[in-house]
C-alpha positions, -999 to +999 in steps of 0.1 A: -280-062+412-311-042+402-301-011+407-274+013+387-257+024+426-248-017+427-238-018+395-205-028+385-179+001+377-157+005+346-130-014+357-155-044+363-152-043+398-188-042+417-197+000+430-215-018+462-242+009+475-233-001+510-267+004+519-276-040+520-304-034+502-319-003+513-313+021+481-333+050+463-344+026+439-354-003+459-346-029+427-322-051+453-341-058+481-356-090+488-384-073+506-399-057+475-432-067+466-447-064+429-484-042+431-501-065+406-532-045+413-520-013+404-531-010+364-565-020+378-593+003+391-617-001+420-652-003+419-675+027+415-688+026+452-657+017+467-625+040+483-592+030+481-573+021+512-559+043+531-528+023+546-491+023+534-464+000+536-435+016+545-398+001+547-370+012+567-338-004+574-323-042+581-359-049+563-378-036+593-413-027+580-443-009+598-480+002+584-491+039+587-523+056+576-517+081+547-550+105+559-536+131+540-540+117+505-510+121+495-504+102+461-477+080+466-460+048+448-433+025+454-399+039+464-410+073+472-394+084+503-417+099+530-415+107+567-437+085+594-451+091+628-425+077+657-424+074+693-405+105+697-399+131+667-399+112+628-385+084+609-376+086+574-386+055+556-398+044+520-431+033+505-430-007+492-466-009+488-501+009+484-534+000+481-554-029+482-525-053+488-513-035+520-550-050+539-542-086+525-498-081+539-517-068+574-546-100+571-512-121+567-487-109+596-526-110+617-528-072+621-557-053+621-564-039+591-584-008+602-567+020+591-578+043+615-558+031+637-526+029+627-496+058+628-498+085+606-478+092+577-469+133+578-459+139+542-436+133+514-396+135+525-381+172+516-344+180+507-336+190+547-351+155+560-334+136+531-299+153+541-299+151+581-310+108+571-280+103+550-258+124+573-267+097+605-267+068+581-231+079+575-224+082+611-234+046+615-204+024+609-179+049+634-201+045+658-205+006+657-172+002+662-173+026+689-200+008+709-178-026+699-151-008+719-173+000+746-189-031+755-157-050+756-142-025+778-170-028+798-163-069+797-203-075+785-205-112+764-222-100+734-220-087+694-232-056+685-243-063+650-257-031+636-270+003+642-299+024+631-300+059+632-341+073+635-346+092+606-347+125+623-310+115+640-327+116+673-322+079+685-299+053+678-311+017+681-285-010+688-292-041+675-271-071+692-271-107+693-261-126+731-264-161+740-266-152+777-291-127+794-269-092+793-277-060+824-263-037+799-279-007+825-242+007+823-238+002+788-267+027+779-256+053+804-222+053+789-237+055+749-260+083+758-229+103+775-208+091+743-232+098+712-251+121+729-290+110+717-315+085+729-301+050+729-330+016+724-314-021+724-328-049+704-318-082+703-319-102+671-312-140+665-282-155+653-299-159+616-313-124+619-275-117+622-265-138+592-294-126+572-282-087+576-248-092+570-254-119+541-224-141+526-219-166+502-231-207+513-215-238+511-230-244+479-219-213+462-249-192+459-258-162+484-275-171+512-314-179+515-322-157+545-305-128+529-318-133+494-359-144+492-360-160+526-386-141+549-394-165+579-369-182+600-384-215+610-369-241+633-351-273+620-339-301+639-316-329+634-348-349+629-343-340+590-307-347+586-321-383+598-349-383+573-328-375+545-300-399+557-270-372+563-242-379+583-251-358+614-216-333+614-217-304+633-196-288+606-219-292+573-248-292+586-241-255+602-245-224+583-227-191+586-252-183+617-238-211+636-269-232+634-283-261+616-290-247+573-324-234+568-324-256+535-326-287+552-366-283+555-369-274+517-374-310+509-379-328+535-418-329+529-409-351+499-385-369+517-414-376+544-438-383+519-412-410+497-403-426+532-443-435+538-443-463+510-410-475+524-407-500+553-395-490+586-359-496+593-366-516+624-390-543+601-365-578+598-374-599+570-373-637+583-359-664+558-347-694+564-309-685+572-324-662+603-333-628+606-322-598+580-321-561+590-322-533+573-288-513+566-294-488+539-320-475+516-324-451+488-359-436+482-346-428+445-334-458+430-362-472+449-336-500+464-330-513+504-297-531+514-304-557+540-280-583+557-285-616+582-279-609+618-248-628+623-234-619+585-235-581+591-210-572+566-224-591+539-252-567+524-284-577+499-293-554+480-331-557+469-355-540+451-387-521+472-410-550+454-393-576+465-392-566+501-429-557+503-431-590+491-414-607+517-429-586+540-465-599+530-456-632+529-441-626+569-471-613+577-484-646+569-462-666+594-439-676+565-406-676+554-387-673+528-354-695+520-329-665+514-325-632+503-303-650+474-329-660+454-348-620+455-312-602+450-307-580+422-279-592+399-262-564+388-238-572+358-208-556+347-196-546+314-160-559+310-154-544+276-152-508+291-141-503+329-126-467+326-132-442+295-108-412+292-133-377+280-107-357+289-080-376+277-054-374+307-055-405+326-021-405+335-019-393+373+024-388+373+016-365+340+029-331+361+058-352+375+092-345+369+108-372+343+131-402+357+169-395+364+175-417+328+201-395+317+228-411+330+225-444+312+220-428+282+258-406+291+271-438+301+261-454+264+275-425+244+311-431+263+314-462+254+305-462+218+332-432+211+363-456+223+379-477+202+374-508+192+401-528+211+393-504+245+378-517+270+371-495+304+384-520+329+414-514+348+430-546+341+437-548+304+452-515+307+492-516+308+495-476+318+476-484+348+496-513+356+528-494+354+515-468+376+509-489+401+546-507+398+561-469+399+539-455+428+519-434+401+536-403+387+578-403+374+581-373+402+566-395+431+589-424+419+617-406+423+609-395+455+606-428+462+640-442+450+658-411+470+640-427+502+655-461+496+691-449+489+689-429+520+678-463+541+702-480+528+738-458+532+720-458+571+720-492+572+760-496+561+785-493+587+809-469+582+845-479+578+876-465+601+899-447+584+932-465+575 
């Protein structure tokens, strides 16, 4: 920022002046204007202009005549002329260049009749302005609180205190028309001053509260952009975007303001190119137009009933075919005026970073047990072999029923079958 209040702090993390670009010293607004003319002087027989720019908030700026002659310059902080009581505001321009901004925003430039400028802001105006500006983000949540309760559709977006804390204005956005008749009744009772609405667009909105665009930069509108113009779909179609609701829309809900930035030169490129619906006639039948690309300078046509199969040409060639159409010719094929595009075998892929590998942040395979399975059977001995069948313990086992204690269980078993089986002899 360009001011110290926006500075960042010692721990590196940004101060923020919380005023968007309404500080003391003026340095980070985008509303600032440079007085080139002010190291020169005016002509002998001529008086400098009366009239004063003078800057309030959300960029809101106003002309007032400074018939008092007081000596002012930029950022000085001085109190206007207002409807009721005065507003606090600060200079942004003097001189000669205020009667070329009021020849451009088509004002009339006579001083005489514009709102006067009292005098230069004291100590007791400059402390009951900062005390409202204080006040201003408890009571727009207040009036959030309100206006739901009261069940109106719309967004209170900000709130500005007059400089002399005698009105408050309200600025909202709605897509619908809002009676908000209660709403003011119920603000007056509540904040206890005179209440004005305004209603601001959607990029208004976007502009006040500023953020951070797709791209990565701030956005336009609350950087350098002044004027909000309209843009249409028409120049996503110029400049060949896919029409998506979802990138094409800024933060304000409606189509980016940087879709018109170039699409003069877009426009202008597009008039040496054919238009889409122009068919080139060959032989084979009818081509149409499926892509182009006013940078390489190329166009991408296919037959009619081969739609998948594209040509791509060069702008030459079909201006060329074109002409020789216009003749009531054709041309054999859009072979023969196709750009060969050849491709270098030796070097398909090269590694700059030098990790190609896509499995690098894999885990490793489960080769461990192979490798355990390897060991074991290099530490037996030579005659060993790990099958069952050369092994004579194992065959014993299996004749004895395993351990010597199981085997005598066994042979108890068979004993006690066996004396059942005999029958037992009478005595004698």
């Amino acid at each position: 920022m360009g001011c110290t209040s926006c500075a960042s702090g010692a721990d590196g993390q940004p101060k923020g002046c919380k005023n968007n670009g309404t500080c003391g010293t003026d340095g980070c607004n985008k509303l600032t204007v440079f007085d080139w003319l002010s190291n020169m002087s005016l002509p002998a027989n001529m008086t400098p202009y009366t009239g004063v720019e003078v800057r309030f908030k959300n960029g809101r700026k106003h002309f007032y005549q400074n018939n008092e002659n007081l000596s002012l310059s930029i950022g000085d902080i001085v109190a206007t002329q207002a409807e009721t009581g005065h507003d606090i505001g600060i200079v942004t321009l003097t001189g000669e260049l205020v009667r070329v901004q009021m020849k451009k925003k088509k004002e009339n430039p006579d001083a005489t009749k514009l709102p006067n400028l009292y005098r230069k802001a004291t100590q007791k105006d400059i402390d009951i302005w900062q005390k409202a500006r204080d006040r201003e983000a408890d009571i727009q949540k207040r009036s959030r609180v309100i206006a739901i309760r009261l069940g109106l559709r719309m967004k209170i977006s900000d709130v500005e205190f007059q400089g002399d804390a005698s009105k408050v204005i309200f600025y909202y956005t709605a897509e619908e028309r809002v009676d908000f008749r209660e709403l003011i009744k119920e603000f007056a009772r509540t904040f206890n001053s005179r209440i004005e609405m305004k209603q601001v667009g959607f990029r208004q909105e976007a502009a006040r509260l500023g953020g951070i665009g797709s791209c990565g930069r701030e956005l336009c509108c609350s950087t350098w952009l002044t004027d909000f113009r309209s843009v249409n779909t028409s120049a996503a179609r110029y400049q060949q975007l896919s029409l998506n609701p979802q990138k094409l829309a800024g933060q304000c809900g409606k189509l980016k303001c940087c879709l018109n930035f170039e699409l003069d030169t877009y426009i202008d490129t597009l008039a040496t190119f054919p238009k889409n619906d122009v068919k080139l006639k060959t032989d084979k039948g009818s081509a149409i137009c499926q892509k182009t690309d006013i940078f390489k300078g190329l166009l991408w046509f296919a037959y009619e009933k081969e739609a998948m199969n594209w040509h791509e040409l060069t702008l030459e060639r079909v201006n060329e075919i074109i002409a020789i159409n216009k003749k009531g010719n054709t041309v054999a094929n859009l072979e023969e005026y196709k750009i060969e595009t050849k491709i270098d075998d030796t070097e398909l892929f090269s590694n700059v970073v030098g990790q190609d590998s896509l499995t690098r942040f894999d885990a490793p395979k489960s080769s461990n047990r192979r490798k355990k399975k390897k060991r074991r059977n290099s530490r037996k001995p030579v005659g060993a072999t790990s099958g069952k069948a050369n092994n004579p313990n194992a065959r014993n086992k299996k004749q004895t029923g395993g351990a010597p204690g199981k085997a005598n269980k066994s042979n108890s078993r068979n004993k006690n079958r066996n004396n059942r089986s005999k029958p037992n002899n009478p005595k004698k």
